[in-house]
C-alpha positions in Angstrom: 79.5 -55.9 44.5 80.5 -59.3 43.3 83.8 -60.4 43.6 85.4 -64.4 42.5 88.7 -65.8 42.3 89.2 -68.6 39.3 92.6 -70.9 38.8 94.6 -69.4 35.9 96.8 -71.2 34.4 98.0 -69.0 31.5 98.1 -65.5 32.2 97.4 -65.3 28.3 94.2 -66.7 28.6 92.9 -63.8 31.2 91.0 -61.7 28.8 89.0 -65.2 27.4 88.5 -66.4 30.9 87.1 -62.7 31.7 85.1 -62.5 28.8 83.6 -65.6 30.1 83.5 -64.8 33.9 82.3 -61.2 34.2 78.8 -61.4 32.8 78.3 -64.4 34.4 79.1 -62.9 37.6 76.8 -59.9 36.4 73.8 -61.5 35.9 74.6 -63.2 39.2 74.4 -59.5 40.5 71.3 -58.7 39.0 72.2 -56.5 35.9 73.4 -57.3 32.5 76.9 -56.4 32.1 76.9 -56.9 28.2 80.6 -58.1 26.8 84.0 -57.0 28.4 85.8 -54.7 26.1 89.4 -52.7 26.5 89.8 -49.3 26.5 93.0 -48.4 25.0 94.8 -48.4 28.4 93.9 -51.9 29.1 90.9 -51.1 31.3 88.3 -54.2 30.9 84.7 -52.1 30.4 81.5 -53.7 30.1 79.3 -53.0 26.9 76.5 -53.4 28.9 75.5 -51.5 32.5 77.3 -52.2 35.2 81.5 -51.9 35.9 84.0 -54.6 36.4 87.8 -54.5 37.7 90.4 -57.6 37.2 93.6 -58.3 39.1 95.5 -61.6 38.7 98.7 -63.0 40.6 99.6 -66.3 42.0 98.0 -68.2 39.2 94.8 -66.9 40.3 92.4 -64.1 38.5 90.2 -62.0 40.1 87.2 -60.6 38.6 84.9 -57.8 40.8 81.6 -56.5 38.9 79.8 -53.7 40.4 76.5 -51.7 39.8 79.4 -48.2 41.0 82.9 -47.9 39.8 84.9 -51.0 41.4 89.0 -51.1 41.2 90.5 -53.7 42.5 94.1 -55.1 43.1 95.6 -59.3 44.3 99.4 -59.2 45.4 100.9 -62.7 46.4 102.7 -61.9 49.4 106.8 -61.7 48.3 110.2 -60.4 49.8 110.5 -56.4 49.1 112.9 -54.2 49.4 112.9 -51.0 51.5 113.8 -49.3 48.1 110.7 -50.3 46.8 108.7 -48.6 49.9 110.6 -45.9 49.4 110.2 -44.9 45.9 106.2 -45.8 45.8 104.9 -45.3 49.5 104.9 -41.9 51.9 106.3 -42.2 55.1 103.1 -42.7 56.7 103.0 -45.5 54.5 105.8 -47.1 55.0 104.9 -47.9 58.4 101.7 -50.6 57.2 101.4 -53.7 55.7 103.2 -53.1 52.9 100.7 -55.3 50.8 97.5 -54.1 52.3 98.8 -50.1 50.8 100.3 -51.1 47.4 97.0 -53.5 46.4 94.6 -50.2 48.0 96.8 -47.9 45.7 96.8 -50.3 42.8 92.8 -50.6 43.1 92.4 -46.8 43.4 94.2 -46.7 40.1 92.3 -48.6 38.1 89.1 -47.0 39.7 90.1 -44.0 38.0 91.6 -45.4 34.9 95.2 -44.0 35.1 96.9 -47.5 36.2 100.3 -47.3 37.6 101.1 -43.6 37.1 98.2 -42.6 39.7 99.5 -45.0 42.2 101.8 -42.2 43.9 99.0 -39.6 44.0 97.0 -42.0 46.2 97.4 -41.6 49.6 96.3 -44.7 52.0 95.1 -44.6 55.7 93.9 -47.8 57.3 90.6 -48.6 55.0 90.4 -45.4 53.3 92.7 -44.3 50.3 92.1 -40.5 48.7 93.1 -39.3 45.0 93.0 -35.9 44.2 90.6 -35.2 47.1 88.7 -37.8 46.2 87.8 -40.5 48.9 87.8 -44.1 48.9 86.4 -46.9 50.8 88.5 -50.2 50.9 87.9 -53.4 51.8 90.7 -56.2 51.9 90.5 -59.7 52.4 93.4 -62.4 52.6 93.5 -65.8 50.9 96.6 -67.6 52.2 99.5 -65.6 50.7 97.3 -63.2 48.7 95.9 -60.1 49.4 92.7 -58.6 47.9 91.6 -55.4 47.9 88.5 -53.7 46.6 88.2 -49.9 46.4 84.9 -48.0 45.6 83.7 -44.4 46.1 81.4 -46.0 48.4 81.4 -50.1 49.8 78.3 -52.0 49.4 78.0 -55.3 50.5 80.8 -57.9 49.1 79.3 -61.2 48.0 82.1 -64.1 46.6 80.8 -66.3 44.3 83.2 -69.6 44.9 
């Protein structure tokens, strides 16, 4: 699994500068990833083999390819409100990091396609999240205020390409 952060700008100019990143970043994983198409939910798709997940915040996109389904999720660190927790996150939940669950939950969703109306199926434990019995391995890493999470039905080794 392949994973790099670029500066951007514009958030209009995400689907050029993945159309540009993610095949790149495939061949750099050894397959060829094709073009990045959209389903009609939004979901990025290769044309190609391979699978790819995008997240951007801050500025910053993120761009994960992956030889296995890949979701991923970046969340600038922010004020929120207990509401928030509430309305989104069990009461198991509530009691993490609230960035560390929503970016796992948000990553688990795009996994499986269904975006935001998944996110309160998923239930999140320390590094593992599980959707409709399904179980997820997650691996989070921190760049100054943001957090970046990676989910997969099973975690390979993480290489960022700078």
């Amino acid at each position: 699994m392949y994973l790099t952060a670029r500066a951007l700008p514009d958030p209009a100019a995400s689907r050029a500068l993945t159309g540009i990143l993610a095949p790149a970043l495939a061949k750099k994983a050894g397959f060829d990833g094709g073009e990045v198409a959209y389903l009609p939910n939004g979901k990025p798709v290769f044309t190609g083999e391979g699978f790819l997940s995008v997240s951007h915040t801050a500025g910053k996109l993120y761009v994960a390819v992956s030889r296995i389904p890949v979701g991923l999720d970046a969340e600038a660190r922010r004020p929120v409100k207990e509401a928030v927790k509430r309305r989104w996150f069990c009461e198991e939940e509530r009691a993490q990091d609230f960035f560390f669950v929503w970016t796992a939950k948000e990553a688990v969703a795009k996994w499986d396609g269904r975006g935001l109306s998944a996110v309160p199926a998923v239930r999140v434990t320390g590094d593992t999240a599980v959707l409709d019995g399904a179980v997820f391995s997650l691996v989070r890493r921190e760049e100054g205020s943001i957090v970046v999470t990676l989910a997969a039905r099973e975690i390979v080794e993480i290489v960022t390409v700078k």
